[in-house]
C-alpha positions, 0 to 999 in steps of 0.5 A: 299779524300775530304769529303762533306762540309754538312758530315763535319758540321754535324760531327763538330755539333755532337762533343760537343754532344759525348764529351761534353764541359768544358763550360757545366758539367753535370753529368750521371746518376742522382739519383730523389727520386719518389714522391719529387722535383727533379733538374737534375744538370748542371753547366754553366762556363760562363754566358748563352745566352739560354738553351733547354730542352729535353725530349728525345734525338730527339732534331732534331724533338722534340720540347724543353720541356722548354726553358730559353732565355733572363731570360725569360722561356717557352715552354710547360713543364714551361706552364703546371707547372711540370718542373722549370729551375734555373738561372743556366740553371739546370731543376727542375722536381717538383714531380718526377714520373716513366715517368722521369725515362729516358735520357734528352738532354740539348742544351745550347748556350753561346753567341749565337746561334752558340756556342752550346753545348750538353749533353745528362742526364740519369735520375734514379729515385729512390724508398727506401725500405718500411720499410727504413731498411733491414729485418733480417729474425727471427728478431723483432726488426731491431735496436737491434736484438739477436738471438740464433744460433747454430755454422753452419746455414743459414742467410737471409737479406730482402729489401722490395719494392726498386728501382733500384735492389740493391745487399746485402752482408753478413759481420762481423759488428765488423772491429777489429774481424779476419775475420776468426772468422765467414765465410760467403758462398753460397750467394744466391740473389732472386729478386721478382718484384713489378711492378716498384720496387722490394723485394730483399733478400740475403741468406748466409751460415755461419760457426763459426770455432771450434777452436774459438769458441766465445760466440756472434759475431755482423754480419751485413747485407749492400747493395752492388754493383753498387747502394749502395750509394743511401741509407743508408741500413744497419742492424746488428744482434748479434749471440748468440751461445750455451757453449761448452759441456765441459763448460756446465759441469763444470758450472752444477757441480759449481752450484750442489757443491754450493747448497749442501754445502748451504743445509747442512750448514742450516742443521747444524744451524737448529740442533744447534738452537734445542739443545739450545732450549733442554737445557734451557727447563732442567734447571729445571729438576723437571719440567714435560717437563724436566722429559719428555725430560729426558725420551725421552732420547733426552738431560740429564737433571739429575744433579749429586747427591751432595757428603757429604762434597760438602753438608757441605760446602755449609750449611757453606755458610748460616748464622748460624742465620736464 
């Protein structure tokens, strides 16, 4: 069968375009941050004859949105100042928009006006979460969140106001724990549109298993899924669980023991200290507090009465000479 000559030349126009060129690399898709200066990245093997930019895939009909030929640039992109083009033939967008978000073709001849190579760049433009963190449902503070938990409960990690559509996972933050340590189930993602963003959040169950029982466990929250790279989004909570029964037991009958025991001890000093009061107050027993404390009965302060012969060996003590 013999196919027509212009069937053929288009065919052969058409290669580099579907499979590119190894004199021409450019990756797809790109990720633009809105609202900065953004460059889709190309990179030439050799030096460059010229360079056409697309603003679409109609690069039949449509003319170049810019050009660079000669070290020379133009074309109405160039002219109007939104669009640069670097000596490698990569093109500068210099305050990405929403109106970017779509696929650029470039055209880049070599040598000259019969080596060309096409390739066609899907542009993403990218918008962070406001705030840039995940939001931890009950939590104040993201940085250093504890919240206090039962074993079994419900988990929910916000992103406010991000694009593309990001996934989210539920994982435990500490790599060295057993992952059966704490079981995360019945993921349940919402996705609520913002105009050209969006509020995504993920809703987890959580289980703490009875035979571990740990008194904390650090979980984690991270996006996921194809676009995860494109912002650092992680956030971790530490979960602070109730003592088991049995602990709380023992630990009440500690602190009971202990207190009673300090009682009684101040108990016991507080009488000690009153006797000894009791009984310098009834070294003289012909005192009327002594007599008084006497009567009370509250200490003995009557001396026992001297014998005769105690009395004569204490008047042999005196001098006979006064």
């Amino acid at each position: 069968m013999t196919v027509p000559l212009s069937v053929a030349f288009l065919i052969l126009s058409l290669l580099p375009l579907l499979h590119g060129s190894q004199d021409l690399i450019c990756d797809s898709p790109q990720y633009l941050e809105l609202g900065q200066m953004g460059t889709i990245r190309c990179s030439v093997r050799d030096s460059l004859y010229a360079v056409y930019w697309y603003n679409n895939t109609n690069s039949d009909v449509e003319s170049p949105l810019l050009t660079f030929q000669n070290s020379a640039k133009n074309g109405a992109g160039y002219l109007s100042r939104e669009f640069d083009i670097s000596s490698k033939g990569s093109l500068i967008i210099k305050n990405v928009s929403l109106q970017h978000n779509h696929v650029f073709r470039v055209i880049v001849y070599l040598d000259n006006e019969s080596s060309r190579t096409a390739i066609d760049i899907d542009v993403i433009v990218t918008v962070p979460p406001n705030p840039y963190h995940l939001t931890v449902d009950g939590c104040e503070d993201y940085k250093d969140c504890v919240l206090g938990v039962e074993p079994q409960g419900i988990l929910t990690c916000i992103a406010k106001g991000v694009r593309p559509q990001i996934q989210m996972e539920w994982i435990i933050a500490d790599k060295s724990s057993p992952k059966s340590l704490m079981t995360f189930t019945n993921h349940e993602l919402t996705v609520k549109s913002k105009g050209d963003t969006f509020d995504v959040s993920i809703t987890s169950n959580y289980l703490v298993l009875p035979s571990v029982s740990p008194q904390w466990v650090t979980a984690e929250c991270r996006a996921s899924g194809e676009y995860y790279s494109l912002f650092d989004l992680t956030t971790k909570v530490n979960l602070l669980f109730p003592l088991a029964p049995t602990e709380e037991r023992v630990t009440t009958v500690d602190l009971n023991t202990d207190h009673l025991t300090f009682i009684l001890h101040v108990k016991l000093a507080c009488i000690a200290i009153l006797a000894f009061i009791l009984c310098i107050l009834c070294t003289n027993h012909e005192g009327r507090l002594g007599r008084r404390i006497s009567e009370l009965g509250l200490v003995s302060c009557q001396r026992k009465a001297p014998e005769t012969g105690d009395i004569n060996e204490e008047l042999q003590r005196f001098p006979t000479e006064i």
